[in-house]
C-alpha positions in Angstrom: 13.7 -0.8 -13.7 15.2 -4.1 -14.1 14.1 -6.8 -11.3 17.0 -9.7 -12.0 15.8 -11.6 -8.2 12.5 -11.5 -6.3 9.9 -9.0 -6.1 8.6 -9.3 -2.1 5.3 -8.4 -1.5 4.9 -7.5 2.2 1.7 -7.2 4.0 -0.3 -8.6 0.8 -2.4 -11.4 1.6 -4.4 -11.4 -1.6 -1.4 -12.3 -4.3 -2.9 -9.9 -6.3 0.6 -8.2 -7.9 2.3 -11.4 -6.6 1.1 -12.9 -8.9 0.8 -10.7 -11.7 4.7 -10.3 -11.4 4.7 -14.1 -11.8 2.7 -14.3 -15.1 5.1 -11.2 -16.4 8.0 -14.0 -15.9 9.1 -12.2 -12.5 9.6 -14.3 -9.6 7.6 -12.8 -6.2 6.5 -13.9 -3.0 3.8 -12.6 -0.4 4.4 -11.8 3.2 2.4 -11.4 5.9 1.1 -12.6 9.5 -2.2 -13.7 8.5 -3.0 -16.8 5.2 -6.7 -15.1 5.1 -7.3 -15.6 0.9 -4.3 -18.9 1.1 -1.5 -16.5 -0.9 0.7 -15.7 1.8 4.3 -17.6 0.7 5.6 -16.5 4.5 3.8 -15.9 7.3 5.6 -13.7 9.5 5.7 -10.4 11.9 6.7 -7.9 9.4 6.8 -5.7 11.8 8.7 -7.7 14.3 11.4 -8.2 11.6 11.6 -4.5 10.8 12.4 -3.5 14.5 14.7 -6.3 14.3 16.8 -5.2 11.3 16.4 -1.5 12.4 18.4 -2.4 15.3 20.9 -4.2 13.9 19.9 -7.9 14.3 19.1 -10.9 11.9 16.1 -11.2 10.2 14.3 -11.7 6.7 15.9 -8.8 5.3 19.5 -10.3 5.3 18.2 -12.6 2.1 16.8 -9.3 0.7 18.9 -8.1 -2.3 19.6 -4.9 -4.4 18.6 -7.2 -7.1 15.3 -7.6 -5.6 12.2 -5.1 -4.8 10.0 -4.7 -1.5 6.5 -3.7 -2.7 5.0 -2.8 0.9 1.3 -2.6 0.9 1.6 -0.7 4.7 -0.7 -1.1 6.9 -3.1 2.7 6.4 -5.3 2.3 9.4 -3.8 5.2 11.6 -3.0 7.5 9.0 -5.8 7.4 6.8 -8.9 9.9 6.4 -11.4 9.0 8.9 -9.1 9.0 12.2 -9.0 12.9 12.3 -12.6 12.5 13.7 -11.2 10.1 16.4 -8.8 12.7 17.1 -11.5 15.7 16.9 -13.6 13.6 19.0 -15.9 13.3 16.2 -16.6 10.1 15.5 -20.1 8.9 14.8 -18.4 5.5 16.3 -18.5 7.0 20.0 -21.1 9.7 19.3 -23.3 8.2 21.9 -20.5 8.2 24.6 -19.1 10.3 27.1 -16.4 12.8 26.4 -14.0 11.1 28.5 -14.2 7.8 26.7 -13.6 9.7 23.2 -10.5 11.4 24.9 -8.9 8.0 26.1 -10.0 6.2 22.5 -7.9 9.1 20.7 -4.9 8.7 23.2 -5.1 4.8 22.6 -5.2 5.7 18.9 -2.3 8.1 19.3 0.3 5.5 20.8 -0.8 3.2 17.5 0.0 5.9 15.5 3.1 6.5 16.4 3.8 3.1 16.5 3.4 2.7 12.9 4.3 6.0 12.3 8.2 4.8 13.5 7.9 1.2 11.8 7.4 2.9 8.7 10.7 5.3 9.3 12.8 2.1 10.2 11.6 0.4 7.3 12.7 3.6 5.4 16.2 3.5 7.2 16.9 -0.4 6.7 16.3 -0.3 3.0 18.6 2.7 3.0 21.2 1.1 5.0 21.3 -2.1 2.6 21.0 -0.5 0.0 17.5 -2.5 -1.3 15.1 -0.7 -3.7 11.1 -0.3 -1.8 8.1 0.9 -3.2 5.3 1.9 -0.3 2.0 2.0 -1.5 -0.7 3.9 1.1 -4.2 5.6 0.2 -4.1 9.6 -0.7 -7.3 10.5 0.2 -7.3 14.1 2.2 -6.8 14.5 5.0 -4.2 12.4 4.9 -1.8 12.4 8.3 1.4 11.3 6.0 1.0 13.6 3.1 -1.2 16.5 4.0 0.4 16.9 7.5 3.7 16.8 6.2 4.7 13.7 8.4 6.5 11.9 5.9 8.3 12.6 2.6 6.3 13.5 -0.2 5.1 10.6 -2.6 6.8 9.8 -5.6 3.6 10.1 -7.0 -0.1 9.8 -7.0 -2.6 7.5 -8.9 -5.5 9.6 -8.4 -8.3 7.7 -10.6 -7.0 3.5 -10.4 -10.2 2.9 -12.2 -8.7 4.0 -15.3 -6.1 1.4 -15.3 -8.7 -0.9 -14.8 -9.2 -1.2 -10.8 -12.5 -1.6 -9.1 -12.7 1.3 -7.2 -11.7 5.2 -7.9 -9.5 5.5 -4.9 -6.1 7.7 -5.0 -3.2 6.3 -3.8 0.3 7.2 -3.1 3.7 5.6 -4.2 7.2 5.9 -2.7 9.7 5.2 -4.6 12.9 4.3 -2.5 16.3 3.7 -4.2 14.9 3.6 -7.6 12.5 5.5 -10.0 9.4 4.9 -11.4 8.7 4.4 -15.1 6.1 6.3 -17.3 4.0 4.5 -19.4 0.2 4.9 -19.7 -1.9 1.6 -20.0 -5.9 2.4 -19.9 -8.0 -0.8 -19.4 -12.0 0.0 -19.0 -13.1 -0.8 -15.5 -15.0 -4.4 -15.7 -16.9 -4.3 -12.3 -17.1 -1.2 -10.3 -17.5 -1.3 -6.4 -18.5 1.5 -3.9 -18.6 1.2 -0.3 -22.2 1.1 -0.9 -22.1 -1.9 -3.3 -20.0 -4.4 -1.0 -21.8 -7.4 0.2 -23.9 -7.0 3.3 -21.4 -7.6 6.3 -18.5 -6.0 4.4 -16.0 -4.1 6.4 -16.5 -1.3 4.4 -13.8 1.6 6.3 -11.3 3.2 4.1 -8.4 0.6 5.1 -10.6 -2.6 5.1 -9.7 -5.8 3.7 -12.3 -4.8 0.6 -11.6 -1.5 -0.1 -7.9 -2.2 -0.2 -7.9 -5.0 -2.8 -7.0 -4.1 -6.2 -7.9 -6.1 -9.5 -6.1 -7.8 -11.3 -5.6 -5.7 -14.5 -4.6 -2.6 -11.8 -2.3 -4.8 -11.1 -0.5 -5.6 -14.0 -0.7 -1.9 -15.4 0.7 -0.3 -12.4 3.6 -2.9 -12.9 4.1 -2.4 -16.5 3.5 1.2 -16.0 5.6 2.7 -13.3 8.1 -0.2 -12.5 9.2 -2.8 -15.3 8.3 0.0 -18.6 6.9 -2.8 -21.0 4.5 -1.8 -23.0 1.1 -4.2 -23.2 -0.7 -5.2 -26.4 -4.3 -5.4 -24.5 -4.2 -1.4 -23.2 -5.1 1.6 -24.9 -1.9 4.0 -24.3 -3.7 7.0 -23.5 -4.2 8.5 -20.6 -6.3 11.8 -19.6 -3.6 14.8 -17.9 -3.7 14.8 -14.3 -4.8 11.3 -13.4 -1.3 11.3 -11.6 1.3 13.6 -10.0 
């Protein structure tokens, strides 16, 4: 696609593909309500604004254009992997506790769900209402209460192996495309450093959705844009590409 304003990166603190779109010559700014790595251009209640705009009233996405793109890095913690054992009353969390305290922790964990479960369809409805193109990027991994219960539309697609395009770790994620289509190029970049939960510094949050496991590097980065949303090809990559890596 062809990005002629401002790529908006909400809920990235890292200004990781902020500024990757940058050094491509692609002006882009990062959202969010916390400044934790000092890369945060606004910080704001995304989802305040969402509920806002779903309902009809001002907010940030009146500056928004068609011209533009939302990348929205949303927030995975209730719909990833690991909360089907809060919800099985499973958890090696609250292992140690009474039955009744797992039940009430997996009803608390429900209303969250479905909290972000209908910030993530209004953000879905006010891109569709004006018209402004949105790619949502959220982990794959299975179970997965979006994608393998059906709770969502399907992903555009699915980067199963990121370390192939050069990310630390080997994590699948999913993409939706909204109001546009993604490119198909294949850039390989050897991973330089790979992490594991197992190799993050002592004191790391180390879950599935943590601020570690959910950077990406930079070279991900640039080949996911190059890739699947501006189609340049990149002297530095190897163009090939195993079958199956994603869907």
């Amino acid at each position: 696609m062809t990005i002629e304003g401002t790529v908006h990166c909400f809920f990235e603190q890292s200004g990781t593909f902020k500024n990757e779109f940058v050094a491509l010559g692609i002006p882009a700014l990062d959202y969010d309500i916390q400044n934790n790595f000092g890369q945060t251009d606004h910080v704001i209640d995304l989802f305040a604004e969402i509920e806002k705009a779903a309902g009809g009233g001002i907010s940030i996405f009146d500056s928004i254009s068609s011209n533009d793109l939302i990348m929205a890095f949303f927030p995975c913690i209730y719909f990833e992997t690991i909360q089907q054992l809060f919800f099985a009353l499973a958890s090696r969390n609250l292992e140690k506790h009474p039955v009744q305290e797992k039940i009430r922790y997996a009803l608390e964990r429900l209303e969250q769900r479905t909290k972000f479960h209908r910030l993530l369809y209004q953000l879905l409805l006010v891109c569709y209402d004006k018209n402004l193109r949105l790619i949502i990027e959220n982990p794959a991994t299975v179970p997965n209460y979006l994608i393998s219960g059906q709770n969502f539309p399907p992903p555009t697609m699915i980067d199963r192996h990121r370390r192939m395009r050069g990310d630390w770790f080997d994590k699948p994620t999913a993409y939706w495309f909204i109001n546009c289509e993604p490119t198909n190029l294949e850039s390989y970049t050897p991973c330089r450093e790979k992490r594991t939960v197992l190799s993050l510094p002592p004191g790391a949050k180390a879950g599935i959705c943590s601020e570690e496991r959910s950077l990406m590097s930079p070279e991900y980065a640039r080949n996911f844009i190059c890739d699947f949303i501006i189609g340049q090809r990149q002297e530095h990559t190897t163009v090939t590409l195993f079958d199956g890596l994603w869907m």
